[in-house]
N, C-alpha and C positions, 0 to 999 in steps of 0.2 A: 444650634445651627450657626455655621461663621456666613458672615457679609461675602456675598458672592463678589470674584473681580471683576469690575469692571472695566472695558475695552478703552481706553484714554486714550491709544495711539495716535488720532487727532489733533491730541493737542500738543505732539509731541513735535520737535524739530525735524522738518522733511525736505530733502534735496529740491527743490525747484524745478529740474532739469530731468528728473526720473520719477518722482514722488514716493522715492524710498523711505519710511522714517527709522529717527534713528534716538539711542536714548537720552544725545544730549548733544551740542554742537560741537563739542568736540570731537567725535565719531562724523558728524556730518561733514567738518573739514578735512576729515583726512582721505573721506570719501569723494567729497568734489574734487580733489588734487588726484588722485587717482584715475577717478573715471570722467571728469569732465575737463577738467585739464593739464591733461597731460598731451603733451604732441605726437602724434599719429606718427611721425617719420623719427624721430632719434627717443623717443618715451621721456625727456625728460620732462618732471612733475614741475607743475606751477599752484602756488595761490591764488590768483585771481585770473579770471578772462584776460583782463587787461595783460597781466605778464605772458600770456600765451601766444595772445596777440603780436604781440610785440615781437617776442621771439621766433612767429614760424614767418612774420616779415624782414627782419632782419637777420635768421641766420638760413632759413631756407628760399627766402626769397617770393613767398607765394603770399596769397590775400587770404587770411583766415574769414570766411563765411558765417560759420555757422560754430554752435559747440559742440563738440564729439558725443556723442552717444547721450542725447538730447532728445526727448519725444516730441513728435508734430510739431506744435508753434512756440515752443518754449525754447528751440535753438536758436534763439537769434542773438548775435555776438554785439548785440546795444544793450541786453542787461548787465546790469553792473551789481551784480551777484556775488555776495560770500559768505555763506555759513545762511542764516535766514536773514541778514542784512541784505537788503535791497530788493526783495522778496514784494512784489505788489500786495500793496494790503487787501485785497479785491480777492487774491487765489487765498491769503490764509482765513478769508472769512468765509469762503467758499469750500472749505477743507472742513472747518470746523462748521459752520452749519450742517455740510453731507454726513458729515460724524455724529453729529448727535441725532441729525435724523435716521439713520439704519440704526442707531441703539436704540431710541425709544419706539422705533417699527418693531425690531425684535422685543421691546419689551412689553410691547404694546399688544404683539400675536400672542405671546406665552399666555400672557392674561387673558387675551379671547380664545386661547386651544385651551386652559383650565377653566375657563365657564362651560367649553360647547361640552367638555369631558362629563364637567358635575351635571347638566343638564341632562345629556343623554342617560349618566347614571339614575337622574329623580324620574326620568320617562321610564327606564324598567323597571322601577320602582314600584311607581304608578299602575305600572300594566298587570304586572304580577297580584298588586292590591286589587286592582278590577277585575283580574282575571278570578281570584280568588271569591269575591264577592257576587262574580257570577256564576259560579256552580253553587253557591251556597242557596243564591235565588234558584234557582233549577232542581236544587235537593225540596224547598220548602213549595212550590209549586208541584211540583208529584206527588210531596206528602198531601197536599192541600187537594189534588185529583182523585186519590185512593181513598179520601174521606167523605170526599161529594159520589165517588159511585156507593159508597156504603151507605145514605142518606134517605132519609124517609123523600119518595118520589109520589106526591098525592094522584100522578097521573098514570103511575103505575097499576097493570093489573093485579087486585088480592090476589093472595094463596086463601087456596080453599085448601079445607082439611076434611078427607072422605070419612068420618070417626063413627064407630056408632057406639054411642053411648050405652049401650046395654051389655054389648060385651068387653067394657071395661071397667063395670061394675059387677061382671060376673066373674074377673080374674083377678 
């Protein structure tokens, strides 16, 4: 049997802004440039917050807020985010602790679903064994019943035998 794979993807490089992960920061940068910053009005792609910034102030003239397509409290246009540079140490230890907790929860149930298996296996085991060993006592109690009514009963009344002796000395 080969070593089963194991789920790593925690500790893998993950967009900040969406918690995509990806196989290496290089994938991750060209994903932030894409989907986080890029300008909602002319598309064109930027490297950092900061150049986007910059750019939807000075060519559109508007106050960039927030980061584009950004989950709940993670848009906010004061990280200074690129690739896992600038990444709160706080969210990647919080990544990887969540990760290795649901792995060793899953590995942790398979081992309790193959105990309760082999348990309930050794209980019909069990049953089958006692089941067995109770018709065997129930075979030897009957025989044990059949041989106490066959038994000298002193409280029993004799058999008399009506005989007469003289005519079976005459035949």
């Amino acid at each position: 049997m080969g070593r089963k794979n194991r789920d790593l993807s925690y500790l893998k490089p993950f967009c900040f802004y969406c918690d995509k992960t990806f196989k290496n920061e290089v994938y991750l940068h060209q994903h932030q440039k894409a989907k986080h910053f890029t300008c909602q009005r002319c598309f064109k792609k930027f490297s950092s917050c900061d150049s986007l910034k910059n750019h939807v102030e000075s060519a559109h003239h508007e106050v960039l807020t927030k980061i584009p397509n950004a989950t709940g409290d993670r848009s906010d246009i004061k990280n200074k985010i690129f690739g896992m540079q600038g990444v709160p140490r706080v969210e990647i230890e919080k990544r990887i602790r969540k990760g290795a907790e649901e792995y060793w929860t899953k590995i942790l149930s398979a081992q309790y679903q193959q105990r309760r298996k082999e348990n309930k296996q050794r209980m019909k085991q069990n049953k089958e064994i006692s089941k067995k060993e109770n018709q065997q006592d129930v075979k030897i109690d009957n025989e044990k019943e059949e041989i106490e009514q066959h038994e000298y009963n002193p409280e029993a009344k004799p058999i008399s035998f009506d005989l007469d002796y003289e005519q079976l000395q005459k035949q």
